[in-house]
C-alpha positions as CSV (number, residue, x, y, z in Angstrom):
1,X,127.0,80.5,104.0
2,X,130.2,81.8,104.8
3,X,132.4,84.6,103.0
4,X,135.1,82.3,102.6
5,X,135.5,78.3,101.8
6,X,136.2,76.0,104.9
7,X,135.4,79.4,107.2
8,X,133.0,79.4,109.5
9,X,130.3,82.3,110.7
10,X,131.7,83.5,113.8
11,X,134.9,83.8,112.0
12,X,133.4,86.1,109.0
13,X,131.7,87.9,112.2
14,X,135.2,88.6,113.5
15,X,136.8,89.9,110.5
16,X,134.1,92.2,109.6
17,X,134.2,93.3,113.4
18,X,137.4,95.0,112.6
19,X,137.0,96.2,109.2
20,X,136.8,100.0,108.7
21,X,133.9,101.3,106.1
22,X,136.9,101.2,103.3
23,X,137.6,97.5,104.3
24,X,134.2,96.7,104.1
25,X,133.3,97.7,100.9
26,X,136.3,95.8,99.4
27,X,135.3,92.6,101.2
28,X,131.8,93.0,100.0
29,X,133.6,92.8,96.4
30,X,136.0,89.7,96.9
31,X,132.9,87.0,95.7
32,X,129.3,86.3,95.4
33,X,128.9,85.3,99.5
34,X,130.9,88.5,100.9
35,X,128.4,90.8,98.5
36,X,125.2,89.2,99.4
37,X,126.6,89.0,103.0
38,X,127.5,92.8,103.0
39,X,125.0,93.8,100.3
40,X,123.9,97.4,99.9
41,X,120.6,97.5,100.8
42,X,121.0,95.2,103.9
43,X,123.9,95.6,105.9
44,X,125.2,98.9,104.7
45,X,122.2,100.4,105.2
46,X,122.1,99.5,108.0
47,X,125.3,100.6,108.6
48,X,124.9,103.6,107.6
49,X,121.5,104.3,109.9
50,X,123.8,103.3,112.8
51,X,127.0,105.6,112.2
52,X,124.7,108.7,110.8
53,X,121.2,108.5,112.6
54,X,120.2,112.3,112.7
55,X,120.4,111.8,108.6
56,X,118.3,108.8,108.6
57,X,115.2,110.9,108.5
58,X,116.8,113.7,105.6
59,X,118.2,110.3,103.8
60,X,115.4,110.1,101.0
61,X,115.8,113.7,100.7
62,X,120.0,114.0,100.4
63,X,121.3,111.2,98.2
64,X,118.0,111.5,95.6
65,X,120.8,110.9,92.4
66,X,123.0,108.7,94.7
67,X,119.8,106.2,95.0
68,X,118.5,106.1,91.6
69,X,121.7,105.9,89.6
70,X,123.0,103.5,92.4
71,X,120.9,101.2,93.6
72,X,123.5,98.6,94.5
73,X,126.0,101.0,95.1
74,X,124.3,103.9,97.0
75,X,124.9,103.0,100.6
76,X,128.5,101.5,100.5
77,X,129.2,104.8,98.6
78,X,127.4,106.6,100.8
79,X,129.2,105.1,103.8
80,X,132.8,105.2,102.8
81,X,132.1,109.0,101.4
82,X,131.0,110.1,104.9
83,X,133.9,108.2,106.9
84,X,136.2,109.8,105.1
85,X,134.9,113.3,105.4
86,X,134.9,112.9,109.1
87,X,138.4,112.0,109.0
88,X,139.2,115.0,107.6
89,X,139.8,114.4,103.7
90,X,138.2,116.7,101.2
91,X,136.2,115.0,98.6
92,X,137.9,115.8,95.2
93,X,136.8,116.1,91.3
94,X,139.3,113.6,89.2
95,X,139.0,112.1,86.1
96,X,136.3,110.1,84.6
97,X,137.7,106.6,84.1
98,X,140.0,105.0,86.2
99,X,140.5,101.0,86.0
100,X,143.0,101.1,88.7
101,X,141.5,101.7,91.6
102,X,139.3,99.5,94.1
103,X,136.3,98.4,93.3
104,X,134.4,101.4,93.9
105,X,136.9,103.5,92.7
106,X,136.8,105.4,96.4
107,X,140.8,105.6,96.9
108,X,142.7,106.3,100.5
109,X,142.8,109.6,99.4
110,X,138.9,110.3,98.9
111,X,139.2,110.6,95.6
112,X,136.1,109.8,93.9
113,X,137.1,108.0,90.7
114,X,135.7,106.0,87.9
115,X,136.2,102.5,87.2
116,X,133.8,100.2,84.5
117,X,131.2,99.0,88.2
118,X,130.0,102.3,88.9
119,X,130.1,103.7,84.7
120,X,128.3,100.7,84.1
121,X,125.6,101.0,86.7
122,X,125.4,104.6,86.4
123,X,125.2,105.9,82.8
124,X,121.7,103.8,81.9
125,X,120.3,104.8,85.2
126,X,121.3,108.6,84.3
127,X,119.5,108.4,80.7
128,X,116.9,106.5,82.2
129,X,116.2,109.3,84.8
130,X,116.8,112.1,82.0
131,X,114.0,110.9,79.9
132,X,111.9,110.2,82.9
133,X,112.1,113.4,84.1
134,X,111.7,115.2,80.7
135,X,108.4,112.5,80.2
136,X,106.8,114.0,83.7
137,X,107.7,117.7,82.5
138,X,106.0,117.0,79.2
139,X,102.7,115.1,80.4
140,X,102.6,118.1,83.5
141,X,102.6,121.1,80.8
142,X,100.2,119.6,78.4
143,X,98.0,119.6,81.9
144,X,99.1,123.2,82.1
145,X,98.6,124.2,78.5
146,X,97.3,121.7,76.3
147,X,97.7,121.0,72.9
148,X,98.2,123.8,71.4
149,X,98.5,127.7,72.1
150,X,95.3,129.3,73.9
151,X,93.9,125.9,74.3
152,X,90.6,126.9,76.2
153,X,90.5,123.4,78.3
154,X,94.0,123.7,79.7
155,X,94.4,124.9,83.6
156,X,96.1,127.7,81.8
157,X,93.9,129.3,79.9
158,X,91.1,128.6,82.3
159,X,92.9,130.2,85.1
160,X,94.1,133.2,83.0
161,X,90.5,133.6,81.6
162,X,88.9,133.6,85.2
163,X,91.6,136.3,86.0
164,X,90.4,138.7,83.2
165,X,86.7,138.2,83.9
166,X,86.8,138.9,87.4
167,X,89.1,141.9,86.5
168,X,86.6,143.8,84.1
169,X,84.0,143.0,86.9
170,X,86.5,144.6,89.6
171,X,86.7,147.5,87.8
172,X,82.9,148.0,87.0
173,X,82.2,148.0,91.2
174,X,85.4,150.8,91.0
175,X,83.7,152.8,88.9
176,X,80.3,152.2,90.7
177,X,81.5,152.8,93.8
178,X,83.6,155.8,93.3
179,X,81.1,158.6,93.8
180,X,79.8,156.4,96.5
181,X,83.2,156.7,98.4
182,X,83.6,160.8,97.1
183,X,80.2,160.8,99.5
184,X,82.0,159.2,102.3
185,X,84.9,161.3,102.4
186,X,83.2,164.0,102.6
187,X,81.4,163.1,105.7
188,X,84.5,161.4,107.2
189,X,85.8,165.2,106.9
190,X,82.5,166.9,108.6
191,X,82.9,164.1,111.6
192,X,86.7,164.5,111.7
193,X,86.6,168.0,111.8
194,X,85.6,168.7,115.2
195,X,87.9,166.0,116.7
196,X,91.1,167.7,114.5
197,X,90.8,170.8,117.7
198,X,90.6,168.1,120.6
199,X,93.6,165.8,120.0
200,X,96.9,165.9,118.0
201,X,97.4,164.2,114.9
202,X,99.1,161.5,116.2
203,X,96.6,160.7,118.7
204,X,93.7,161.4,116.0
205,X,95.4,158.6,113.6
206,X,95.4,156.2,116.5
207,X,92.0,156.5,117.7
208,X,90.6,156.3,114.2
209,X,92.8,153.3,113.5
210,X,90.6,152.0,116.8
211,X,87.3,152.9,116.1
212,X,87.7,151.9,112.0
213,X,88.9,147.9,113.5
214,X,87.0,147.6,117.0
215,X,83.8,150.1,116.1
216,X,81.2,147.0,117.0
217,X,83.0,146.4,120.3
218,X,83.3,150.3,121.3
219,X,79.8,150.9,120.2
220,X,78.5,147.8,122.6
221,X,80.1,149.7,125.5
222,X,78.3,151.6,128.1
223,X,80.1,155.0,129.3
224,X,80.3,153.1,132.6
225,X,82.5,150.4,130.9
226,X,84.4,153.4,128.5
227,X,85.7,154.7,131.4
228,X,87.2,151.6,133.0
229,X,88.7,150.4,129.8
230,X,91.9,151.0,128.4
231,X,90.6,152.9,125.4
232,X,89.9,155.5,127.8
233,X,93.3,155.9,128.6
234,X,94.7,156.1,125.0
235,X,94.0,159.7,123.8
236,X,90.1,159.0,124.0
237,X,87.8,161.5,126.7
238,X,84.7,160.4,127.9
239,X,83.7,163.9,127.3
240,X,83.7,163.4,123.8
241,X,82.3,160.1,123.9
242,X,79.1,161.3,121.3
243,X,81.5,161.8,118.4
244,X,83.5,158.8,119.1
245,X,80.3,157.3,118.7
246,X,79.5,158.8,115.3
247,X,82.7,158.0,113.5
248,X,82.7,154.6,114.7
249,X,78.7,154.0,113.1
250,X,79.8,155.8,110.3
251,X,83.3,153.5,109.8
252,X,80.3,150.7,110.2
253,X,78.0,151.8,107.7
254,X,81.5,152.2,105.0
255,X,82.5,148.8,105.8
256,X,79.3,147.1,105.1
257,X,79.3,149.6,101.5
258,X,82.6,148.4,100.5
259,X,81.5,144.9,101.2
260,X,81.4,144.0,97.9
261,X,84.1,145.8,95.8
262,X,86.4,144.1,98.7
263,X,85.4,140.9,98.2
264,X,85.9,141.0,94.4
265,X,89.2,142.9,94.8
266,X,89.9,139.5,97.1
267,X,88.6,137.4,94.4
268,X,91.1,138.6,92.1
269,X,93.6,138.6,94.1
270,X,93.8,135.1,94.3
271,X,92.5,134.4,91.0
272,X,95.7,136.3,89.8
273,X,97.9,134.6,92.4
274,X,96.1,131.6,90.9
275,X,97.5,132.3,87.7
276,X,100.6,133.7,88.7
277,X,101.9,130.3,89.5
278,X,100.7,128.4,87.3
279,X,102.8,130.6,84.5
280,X,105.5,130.7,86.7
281,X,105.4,126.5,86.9
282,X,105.2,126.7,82.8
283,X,108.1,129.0,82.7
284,X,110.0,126.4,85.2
285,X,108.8,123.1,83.3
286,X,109.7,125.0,79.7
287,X,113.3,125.3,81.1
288,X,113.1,121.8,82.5
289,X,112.7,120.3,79.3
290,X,115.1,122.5,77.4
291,X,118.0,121.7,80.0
292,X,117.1,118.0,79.8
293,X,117.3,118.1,75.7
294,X,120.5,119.9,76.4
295,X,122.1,117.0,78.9
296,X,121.5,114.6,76.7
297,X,123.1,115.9,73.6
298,X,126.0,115.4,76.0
299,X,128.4,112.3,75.3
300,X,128.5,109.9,77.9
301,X,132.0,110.8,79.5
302,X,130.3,114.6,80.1
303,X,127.8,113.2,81.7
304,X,129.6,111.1,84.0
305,X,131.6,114.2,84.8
306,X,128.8,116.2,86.0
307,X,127.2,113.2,87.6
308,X,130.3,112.9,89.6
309,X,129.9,116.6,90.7
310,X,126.3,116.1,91.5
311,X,127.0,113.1,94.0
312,X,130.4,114.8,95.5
313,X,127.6,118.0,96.4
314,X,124.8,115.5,97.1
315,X,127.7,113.6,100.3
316,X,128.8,117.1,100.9
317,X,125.9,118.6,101.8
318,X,124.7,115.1,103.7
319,X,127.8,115.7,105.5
320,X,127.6,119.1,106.3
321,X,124.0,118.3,107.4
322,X,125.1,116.0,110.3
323,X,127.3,118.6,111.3
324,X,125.1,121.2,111.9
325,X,122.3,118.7,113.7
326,X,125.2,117.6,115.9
327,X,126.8,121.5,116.6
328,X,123.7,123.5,116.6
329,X,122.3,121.9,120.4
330,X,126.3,122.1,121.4
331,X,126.3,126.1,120.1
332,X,123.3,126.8,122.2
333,X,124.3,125.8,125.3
334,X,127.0,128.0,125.1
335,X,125.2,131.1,123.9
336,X,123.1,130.3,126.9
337,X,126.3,130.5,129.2
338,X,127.4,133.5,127.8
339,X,124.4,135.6,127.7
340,X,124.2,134.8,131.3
341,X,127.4,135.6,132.3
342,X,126.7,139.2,130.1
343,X,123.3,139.4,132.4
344,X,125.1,138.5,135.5
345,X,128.7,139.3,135.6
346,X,129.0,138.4,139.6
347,X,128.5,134.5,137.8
348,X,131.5,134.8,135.9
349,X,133.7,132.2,138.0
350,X,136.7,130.4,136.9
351,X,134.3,127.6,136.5
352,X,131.9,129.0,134.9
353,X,134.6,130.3,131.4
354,X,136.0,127.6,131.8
355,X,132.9,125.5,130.9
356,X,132.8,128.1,127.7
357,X,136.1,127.1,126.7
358,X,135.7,123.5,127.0
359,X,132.5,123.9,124.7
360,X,134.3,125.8,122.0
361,X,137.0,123.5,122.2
362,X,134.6,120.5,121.9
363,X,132.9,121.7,118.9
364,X,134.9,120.1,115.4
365,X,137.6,122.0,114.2
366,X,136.1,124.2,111.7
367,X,134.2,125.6,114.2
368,X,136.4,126.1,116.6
369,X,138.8,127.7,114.6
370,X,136.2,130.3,113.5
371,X,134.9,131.1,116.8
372,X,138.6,131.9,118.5
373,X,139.9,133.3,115.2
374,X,136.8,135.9,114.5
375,X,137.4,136.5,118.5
376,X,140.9,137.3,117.8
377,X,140.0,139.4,114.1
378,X,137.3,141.4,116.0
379,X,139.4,142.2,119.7
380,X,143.2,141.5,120.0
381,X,144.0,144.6,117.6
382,X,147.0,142.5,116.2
383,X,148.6,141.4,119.0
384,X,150.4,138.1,118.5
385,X,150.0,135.5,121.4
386,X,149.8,132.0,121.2
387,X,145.9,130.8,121.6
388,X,145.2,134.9,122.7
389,X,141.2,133.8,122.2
390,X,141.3,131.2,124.5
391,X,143.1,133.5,127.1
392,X,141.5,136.4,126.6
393,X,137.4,135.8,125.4
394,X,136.5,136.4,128.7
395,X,136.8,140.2,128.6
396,X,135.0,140.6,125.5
397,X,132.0,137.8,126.1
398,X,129.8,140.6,124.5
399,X,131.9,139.6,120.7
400,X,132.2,136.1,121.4
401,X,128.6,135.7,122.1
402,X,127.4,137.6,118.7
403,X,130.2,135.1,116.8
404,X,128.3,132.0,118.7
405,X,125.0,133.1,117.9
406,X,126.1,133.9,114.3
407,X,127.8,130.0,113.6
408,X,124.3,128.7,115.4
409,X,122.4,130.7,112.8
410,X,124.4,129.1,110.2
411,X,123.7,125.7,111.7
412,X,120.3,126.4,111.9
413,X,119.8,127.9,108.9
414,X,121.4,124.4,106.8
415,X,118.9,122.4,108.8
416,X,116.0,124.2,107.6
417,X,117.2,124.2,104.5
418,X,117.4,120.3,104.6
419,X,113.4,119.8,105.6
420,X,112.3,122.4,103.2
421,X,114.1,120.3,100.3
């Protein structure tokens, strides 16, 4: 099967061989062989793992709408969308409908337009995934709160019950325990007294701080081993070692009161933490369904519209993603140069800035343009010199290394961003 009649394979290898992305998705539109020859989820997928493999991992997790509104579609959009943003065209919002552009609607200029393929494969799939989405928040919040208010077998009302209870018991042990604990103040006072005219506040707070975490461990001790430790060396005196020994059994003997008024005030903790999101999910799936109700009141060209919006941020963010896994490695190197150079100023050789430069340089343009031009905002105090960054960064490496390490954050911080999503 060839693309065209009386062609032959090797020649339909050669043409696509020097088609560009935009060529390719037209070809894949000229008949029934060129589409199932360059079909979406065969060759430009494929494609598209070979031109952007640090997103092939994050794919699943970038182009979610682009996937199930497109399944035919997705990739060659995908691919073109991303070619053109590395050659340095904005993508840009236009109108919904346009019957005049290719067959993708995906123009010279970027433009991501409308024509009846992609309204016709996208506007079921949208209502399709609206009522899908508003079915899964409905079935989930019955789990959460049954069928009607107070129901006592949803997760809800269970969870917010089990709160309550363990509260009223929580503050029973309070109440039990209080003149159990007026006791033990009152004897932490009599054993803290007589330490309060050997050692300063300060050192006071941090010796009981010791003896209240590691009292088992200092108590096991012998003097023998007091002495060579490095307790012995922080505010303690083995002269003293009797009442050391006194508030550290008496810290014991609290802990093992407290026991249980700690373990219920645990116990409710994470009952209410329980409980806590588990609302907070109702509150979320609540809104869910009222935005979806919303959407689809919505005619079908506002929809398209803010579909449109949706896959423009969707390519965007793919795109800024495989810039940041690309710069980030790039960015560190350089810090690492620099910080050296700042550590070891006899290293700073012709060579060695001269490796900086070529890194910045390297970098894409948005980049370098924000390194050298905060480097020239932040030192050349308005002087106006042709490339004065370039000429200059090497007497102010201390500023040109905080602007590095701040566009590596920013890197950094997009990429965790992407696997958290």
């Amino acid at each position: 099967m060839t693309i065209f009649p009386n062609s032959i394979s090797d020649a339909d290898r050669i043409i696509i061989s020097f088609c560009d992305v935009g060529s390719l998705v037209n070809l894949s539109g000229v008949n029934l062989n060129a589409y199932q020859a360059l079909s979406n989820n065969s060759f430009f997928k494929d494609l598209f793992n070979f031109q952007h493999p640090s997103l092939e991992q994050y794919k699943d997790k970038l182009f979610t709408k682009l996937r199930s509104c497109h399944p035919t579609n997705c990739f060659k959009i995908i691919c073109q969308a991303l070619s053109s943003l590395r050659s340095g065209v904005p993508l840009l919002q236009t109108r919904v409908f346009d019957k005049q552009g290719d067959i993708f609607g995906l123009h010279k200029t970027n433009q991501i337009r409308w024509n009846s393929v992609l309204v016709n494969e996208a506007l079921p799939n949208i209502f399709t995934n609206l009522h899908s989405r508003k079915s899964k928040s409905e079935e989930r919040l019955k789990v959460l709160c049954g069928s009607y208010f107070a129901d006592p077998g949803s997760a809800l009302d269970i969870a917010w019950k089990k709160q309550k209870t363990c509260q009223e018991e929580l503050e029973i042990l309070k109440a039990e325990f209080k003149p159990i604990d007026e006791e033990y103040q009152q004897r932490f006072a009599q054993l803290i007294e007589p330490l309060k005219t050997i050692h300063s506040d300060w050192d006071l707070r941090s010796i009981t701080h010791f003896l209240s975490d590691n009292g088992e461990i200092f108590l096991a001790q012998s003097d023998e081993e007091f002495r060579n430790s490095p307790e012995a060396k922080d505010g303690m005196d083995i002269n003293h070692l009797p009442l050391y020994r006194d508030l550290a059994r008496f810290f014991l003997e609290l802990k093992e009161a407290d026991k249980p008024l700690r373990s219920k005030t645990k116990e409710w903790e994470d009952l209410s933490f329980a409980y806590e999101n588990l609302e907070n999910e109702r509150v979320i799936l609540t809104d869910t369904i009222n935005n979806i109700d919303n959407e689809l009141k919505k005619d079908s060209s506002e929809l398209l519209v803010n579909h449109q919006i949706a896959l423009s941020d969707e390519i965007t963010s793919a795109f800024g993603l495989e810039k940041a896994l690309a710069e980030h490695p790039r960015l560190n190197k350089c810090k690492v140069l620099i910080q050296k150079l700042l550590d070891h100023p006899e290293e700073k050789t012709p060579e060695a800035l001269d490796s900086i430069r070529q890194m910045i340089n390297a970098l894409t343009c948005d980049d370098t343009a924000y390194i050298w031009g905060s480097l020239y905002r932040e030192c050349a105090n308005g002087v106006h010199e042709d490339r004065w960054s370039e000429n200059h960064f090497q007497d102010h490496l201390f500023e040109l290394n905080h602007i590095v390490r701040t566009a590596e954050i920013k890197c950094l911080t997009q990429i965790k961003a992407a696997e958290k999503s």
